[in-house]
Backbone bond lengths (Angstrom), bond angles and torsions (degrees), N, CA, C in turn:
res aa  C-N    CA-C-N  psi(-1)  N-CA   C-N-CA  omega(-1)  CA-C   N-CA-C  phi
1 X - - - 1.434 - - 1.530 107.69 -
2 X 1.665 119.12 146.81 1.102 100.65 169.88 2.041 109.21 -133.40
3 X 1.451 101.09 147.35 1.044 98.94 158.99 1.610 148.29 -144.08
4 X 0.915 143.51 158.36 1.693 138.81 -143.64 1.509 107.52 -127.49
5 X 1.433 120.47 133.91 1.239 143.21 148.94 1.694 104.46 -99.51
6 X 1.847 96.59 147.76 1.164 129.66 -178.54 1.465 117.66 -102.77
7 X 1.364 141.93 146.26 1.410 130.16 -156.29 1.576 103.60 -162.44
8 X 1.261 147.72 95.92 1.444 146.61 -176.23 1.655 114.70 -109.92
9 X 1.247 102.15 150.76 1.694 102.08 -175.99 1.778 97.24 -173.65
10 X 1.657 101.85 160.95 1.576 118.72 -168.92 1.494 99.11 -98.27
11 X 1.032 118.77 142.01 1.097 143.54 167.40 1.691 145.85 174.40
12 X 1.390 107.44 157.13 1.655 105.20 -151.34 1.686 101.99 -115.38
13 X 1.767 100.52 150.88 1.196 90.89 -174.50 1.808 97.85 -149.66
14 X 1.023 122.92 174.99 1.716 114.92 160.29 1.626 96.47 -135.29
15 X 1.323 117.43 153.06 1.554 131.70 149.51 1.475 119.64 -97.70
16 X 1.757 96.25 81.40 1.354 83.76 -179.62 1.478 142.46 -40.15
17 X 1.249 116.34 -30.03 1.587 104.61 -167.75 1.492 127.28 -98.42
18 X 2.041 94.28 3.19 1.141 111.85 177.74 1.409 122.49 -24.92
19 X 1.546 122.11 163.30 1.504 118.96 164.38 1.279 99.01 -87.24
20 X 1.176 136.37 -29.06 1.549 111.57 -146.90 1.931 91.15 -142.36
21 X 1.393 112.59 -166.85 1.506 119.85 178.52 1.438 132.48 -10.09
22 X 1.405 95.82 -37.31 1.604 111.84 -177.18 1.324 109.19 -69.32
23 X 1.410 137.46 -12.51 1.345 120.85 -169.04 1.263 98.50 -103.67
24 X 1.483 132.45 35.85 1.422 136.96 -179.29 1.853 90.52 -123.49
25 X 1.555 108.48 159.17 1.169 123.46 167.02 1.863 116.81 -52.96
26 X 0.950 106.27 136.63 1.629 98.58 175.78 1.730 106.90 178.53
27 X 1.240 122.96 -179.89 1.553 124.67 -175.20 1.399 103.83 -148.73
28 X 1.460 99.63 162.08 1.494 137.85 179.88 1.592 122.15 -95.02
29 X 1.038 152.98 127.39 1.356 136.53 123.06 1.351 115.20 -74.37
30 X 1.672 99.57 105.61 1.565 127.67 -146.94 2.228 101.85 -101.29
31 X 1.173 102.05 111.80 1.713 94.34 -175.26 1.578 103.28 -137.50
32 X 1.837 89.33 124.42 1.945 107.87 179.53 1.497 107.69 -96.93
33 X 1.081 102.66 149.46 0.817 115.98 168.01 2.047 120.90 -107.22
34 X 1.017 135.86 149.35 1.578 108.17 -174.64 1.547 99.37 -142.76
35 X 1.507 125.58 117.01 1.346 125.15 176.92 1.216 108.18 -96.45
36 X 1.602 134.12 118.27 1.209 150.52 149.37 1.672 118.09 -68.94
37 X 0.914 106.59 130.53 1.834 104.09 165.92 1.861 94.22 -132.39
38 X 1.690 97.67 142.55 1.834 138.32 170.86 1.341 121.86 -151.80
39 X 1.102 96.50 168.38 1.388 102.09 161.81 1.870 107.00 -110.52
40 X 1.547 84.07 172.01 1.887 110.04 -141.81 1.835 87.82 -73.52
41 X 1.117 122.59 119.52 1.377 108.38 150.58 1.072 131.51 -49.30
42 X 1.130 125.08 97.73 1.568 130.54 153.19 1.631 148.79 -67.99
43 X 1.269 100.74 6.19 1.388 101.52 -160.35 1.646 94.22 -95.97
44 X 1.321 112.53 123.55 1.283 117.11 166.62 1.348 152.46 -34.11
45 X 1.191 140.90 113.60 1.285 131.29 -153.50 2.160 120.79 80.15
46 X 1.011 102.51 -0.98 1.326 111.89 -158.95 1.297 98.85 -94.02
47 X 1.501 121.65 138.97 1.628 140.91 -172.02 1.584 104.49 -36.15
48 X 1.945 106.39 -32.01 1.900 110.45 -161.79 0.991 80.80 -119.44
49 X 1.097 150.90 37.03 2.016 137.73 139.50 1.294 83.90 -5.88
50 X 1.246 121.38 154.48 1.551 132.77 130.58 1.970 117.69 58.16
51 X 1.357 86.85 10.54 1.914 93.80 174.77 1.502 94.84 -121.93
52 X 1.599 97.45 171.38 1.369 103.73 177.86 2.013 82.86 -106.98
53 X 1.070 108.80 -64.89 1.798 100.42 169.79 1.448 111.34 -138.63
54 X 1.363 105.47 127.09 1.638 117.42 163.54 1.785 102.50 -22.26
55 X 1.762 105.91 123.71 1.474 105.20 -176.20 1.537 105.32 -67.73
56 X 1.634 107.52 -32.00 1.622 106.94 176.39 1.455 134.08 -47.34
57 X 1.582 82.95 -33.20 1.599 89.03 164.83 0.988 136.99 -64.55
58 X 1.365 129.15 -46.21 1.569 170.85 159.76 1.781 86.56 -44.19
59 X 1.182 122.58 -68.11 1.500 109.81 -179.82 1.402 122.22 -79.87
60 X 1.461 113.79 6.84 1.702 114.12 178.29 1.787 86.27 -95.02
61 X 1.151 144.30 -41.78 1.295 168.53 171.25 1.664 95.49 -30.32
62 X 1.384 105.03 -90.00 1.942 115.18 169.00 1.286 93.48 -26.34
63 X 1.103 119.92 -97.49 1.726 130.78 -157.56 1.114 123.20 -29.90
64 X 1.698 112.43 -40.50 1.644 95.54 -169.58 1.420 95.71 -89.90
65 X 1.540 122.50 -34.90 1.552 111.98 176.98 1.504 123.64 -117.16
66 X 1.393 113.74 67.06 1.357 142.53 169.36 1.348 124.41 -155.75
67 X 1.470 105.42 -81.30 1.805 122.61 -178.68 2.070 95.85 -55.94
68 X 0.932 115.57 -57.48 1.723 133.95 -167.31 1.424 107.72 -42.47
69 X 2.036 95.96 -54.54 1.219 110.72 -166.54 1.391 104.63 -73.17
70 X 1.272 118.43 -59.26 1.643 125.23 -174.18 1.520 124.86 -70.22
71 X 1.480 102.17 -26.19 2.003 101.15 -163.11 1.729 101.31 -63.19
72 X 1.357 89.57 146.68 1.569 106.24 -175.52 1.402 115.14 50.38
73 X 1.065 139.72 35.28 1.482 140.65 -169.71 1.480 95.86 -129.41
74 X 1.590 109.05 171.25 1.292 126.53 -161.59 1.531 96.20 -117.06
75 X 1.433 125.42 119.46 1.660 109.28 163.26 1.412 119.08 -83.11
76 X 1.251 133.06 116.22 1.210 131.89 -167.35 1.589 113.74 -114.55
77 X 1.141 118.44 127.93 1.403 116.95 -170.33 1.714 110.79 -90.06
78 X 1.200 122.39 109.97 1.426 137.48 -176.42 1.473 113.87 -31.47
79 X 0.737 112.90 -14.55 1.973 119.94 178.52 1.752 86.98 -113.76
80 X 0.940 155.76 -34.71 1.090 136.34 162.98 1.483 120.28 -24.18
81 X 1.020 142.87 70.69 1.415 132.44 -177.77 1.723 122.09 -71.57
82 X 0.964 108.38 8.36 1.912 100.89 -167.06 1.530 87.10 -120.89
83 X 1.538 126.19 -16.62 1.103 143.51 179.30 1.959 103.61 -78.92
84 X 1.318 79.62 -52.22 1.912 84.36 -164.31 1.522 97.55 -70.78
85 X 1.453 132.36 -65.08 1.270 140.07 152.82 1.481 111.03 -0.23
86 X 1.345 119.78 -73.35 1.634 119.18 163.37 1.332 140.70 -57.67
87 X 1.503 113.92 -11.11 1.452 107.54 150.24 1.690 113.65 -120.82
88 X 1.442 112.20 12.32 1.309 86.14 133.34 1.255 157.39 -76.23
89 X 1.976 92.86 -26.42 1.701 83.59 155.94 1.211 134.20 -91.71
90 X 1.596 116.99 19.27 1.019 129.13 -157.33 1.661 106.18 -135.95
91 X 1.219 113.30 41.41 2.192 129.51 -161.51 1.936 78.69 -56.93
92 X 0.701 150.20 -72.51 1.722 157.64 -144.22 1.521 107.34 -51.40
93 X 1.739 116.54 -34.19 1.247 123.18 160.01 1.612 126.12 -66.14
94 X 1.309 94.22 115.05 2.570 91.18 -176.97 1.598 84.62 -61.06
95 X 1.648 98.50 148.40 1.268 137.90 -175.27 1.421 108.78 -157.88
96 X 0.976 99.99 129.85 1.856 106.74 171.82 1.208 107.74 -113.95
97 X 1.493 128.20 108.76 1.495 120.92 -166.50 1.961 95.87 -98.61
98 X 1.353 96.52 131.66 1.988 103.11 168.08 1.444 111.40 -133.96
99 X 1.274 86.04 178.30 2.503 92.33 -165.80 1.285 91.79 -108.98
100 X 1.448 109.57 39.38 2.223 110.05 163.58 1.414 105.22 -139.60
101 X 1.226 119.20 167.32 1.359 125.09 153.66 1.394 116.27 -71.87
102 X 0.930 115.13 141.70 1.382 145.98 -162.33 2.040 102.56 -61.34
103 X 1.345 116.47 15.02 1.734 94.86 176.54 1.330 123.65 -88.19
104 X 1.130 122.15 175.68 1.491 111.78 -171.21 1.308 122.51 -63.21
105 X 1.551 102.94 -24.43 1.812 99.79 -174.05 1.305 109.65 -82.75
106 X 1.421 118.67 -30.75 1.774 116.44 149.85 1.557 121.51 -23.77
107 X 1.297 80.11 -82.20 1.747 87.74 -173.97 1.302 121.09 -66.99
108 X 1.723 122.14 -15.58 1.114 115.64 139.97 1.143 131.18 -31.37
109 X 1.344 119.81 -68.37 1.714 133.48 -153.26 2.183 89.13 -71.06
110 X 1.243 93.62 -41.35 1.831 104.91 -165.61 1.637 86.01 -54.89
111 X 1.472 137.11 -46.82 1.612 127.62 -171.68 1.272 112.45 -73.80
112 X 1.357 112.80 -45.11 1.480 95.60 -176.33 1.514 113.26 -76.19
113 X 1.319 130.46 -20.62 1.399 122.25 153.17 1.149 112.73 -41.05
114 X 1.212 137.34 -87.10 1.319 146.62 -165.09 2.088 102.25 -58.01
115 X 0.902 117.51 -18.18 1.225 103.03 -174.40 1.792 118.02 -102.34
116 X 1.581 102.42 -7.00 0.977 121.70 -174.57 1.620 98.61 -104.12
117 X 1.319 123.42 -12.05 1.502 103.65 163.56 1.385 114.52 -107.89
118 X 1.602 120.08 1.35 1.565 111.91 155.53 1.260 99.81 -71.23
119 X 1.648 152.34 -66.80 1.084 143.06 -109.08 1.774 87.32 -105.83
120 X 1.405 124.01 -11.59 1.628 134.43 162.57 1.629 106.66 -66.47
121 X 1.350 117.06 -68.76 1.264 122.13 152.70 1.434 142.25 9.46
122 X 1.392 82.36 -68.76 1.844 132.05 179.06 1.356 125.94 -46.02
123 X 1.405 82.75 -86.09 1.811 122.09 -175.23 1.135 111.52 -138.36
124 X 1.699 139.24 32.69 1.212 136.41 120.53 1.188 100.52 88.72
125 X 2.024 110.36 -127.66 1.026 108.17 -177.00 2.093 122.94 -100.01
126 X 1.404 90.74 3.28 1.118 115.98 -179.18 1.354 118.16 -69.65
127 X 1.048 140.69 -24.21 1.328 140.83 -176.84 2.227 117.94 -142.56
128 X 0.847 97.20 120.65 1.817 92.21 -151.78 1.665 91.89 -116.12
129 X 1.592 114.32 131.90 1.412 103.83 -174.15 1.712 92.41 -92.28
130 X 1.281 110.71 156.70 1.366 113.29 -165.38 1.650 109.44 -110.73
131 X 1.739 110.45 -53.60 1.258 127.32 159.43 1.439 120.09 -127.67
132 X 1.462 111.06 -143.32 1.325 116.44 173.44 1.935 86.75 166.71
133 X 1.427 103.52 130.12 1.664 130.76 151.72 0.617 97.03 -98.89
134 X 1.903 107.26 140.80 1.413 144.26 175.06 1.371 120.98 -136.13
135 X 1.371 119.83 77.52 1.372 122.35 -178.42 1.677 110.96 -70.38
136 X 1.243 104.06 130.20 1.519 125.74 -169.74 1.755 90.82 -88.48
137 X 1.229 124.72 -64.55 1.409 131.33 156.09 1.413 132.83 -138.21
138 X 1.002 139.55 130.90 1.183 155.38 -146.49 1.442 99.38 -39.87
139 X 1.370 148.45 40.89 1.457 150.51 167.19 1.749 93.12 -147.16
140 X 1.065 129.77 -37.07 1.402 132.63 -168.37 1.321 129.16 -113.00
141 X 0.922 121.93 117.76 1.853 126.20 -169.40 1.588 98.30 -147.94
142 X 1.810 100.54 166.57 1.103 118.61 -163.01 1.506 95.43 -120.93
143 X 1.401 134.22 128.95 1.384 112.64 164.18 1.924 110.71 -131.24
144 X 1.590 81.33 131.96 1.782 105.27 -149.55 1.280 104.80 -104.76
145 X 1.531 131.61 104.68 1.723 119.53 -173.84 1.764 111.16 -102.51
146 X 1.012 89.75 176.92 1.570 103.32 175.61 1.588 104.57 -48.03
147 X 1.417 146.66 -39.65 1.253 155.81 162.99 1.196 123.51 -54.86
148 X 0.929 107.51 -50.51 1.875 112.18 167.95 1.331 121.55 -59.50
149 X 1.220 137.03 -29.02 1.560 132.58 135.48 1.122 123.97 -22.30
150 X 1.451 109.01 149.36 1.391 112.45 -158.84 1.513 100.41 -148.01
């Protein structure tokens, strides 16, 4: 069975080498989506009777390493230099520094990495993240599966 929590947060990014608008400073209202697949707890009396995982969990999960990490922060791509340059003199501004350019299917692939070895971590072999949607803006999303890893 599978099931999904939803997770949204602000944040700014540029593509530098873009052709057009995108290689200027600007932001997202950025929203994941995260598909889990398990099987059903069954064991009687037990906190997950009848769940595959508490959704709270699944959304305490997003938050500390998604919404936490990213909200209001800048993604800045490490070869970016006019980027990196500006918060170095500027450490007081959140920045999330990564070794890609900043597009969504990047930072796609960069979450479900990282979110797929907390939820390994976690709950082992019991709960397996499958994908994850990533709407860049409410017409555009990225959808990133267990296969597309690399």
């Amino acid at each position: 069975m599978i099931v999904s929590r939803q997770v949204e947060w602000d944040m700014g990014h540029r593509v530098m080498n873009h052709h057009s608008k995108c290689r200027n400073v600007h932001g997202h209202r950025y929203k994941l989506e995260a598909f889990l697949s398990g099987e059903l707890v069954t064991k009687e009396a037990d906190s997950s009777e009848g769940m595959v995982i508490d959704f709270g969990d699944v959304k305490s999960v997003l938050l500390e390493h998604v919404h936490d990490v990213l909200d209001h922060g800048f993604l800045v791509w490490e070869k970016d230099l006019m980027m990196m340059n500006f918060f170095k003199k500027n450490p007081d501004m959140k920045h999330i520094v990564v070794p890609f350019t900043s597009t969504a299917e990047n930072l796609a692939a960069w979450i479900f990495k990282n979110l797929e070895s907390q939820f390994n971590n976690l709950y082992g072999k019991n709960l397996r993240l499958e994908e994850i949607y990533l709407w860049e803006t409410p017409t555009s999303k990225v959808v990133c599966k267990r296969g597309d890893i690399k």
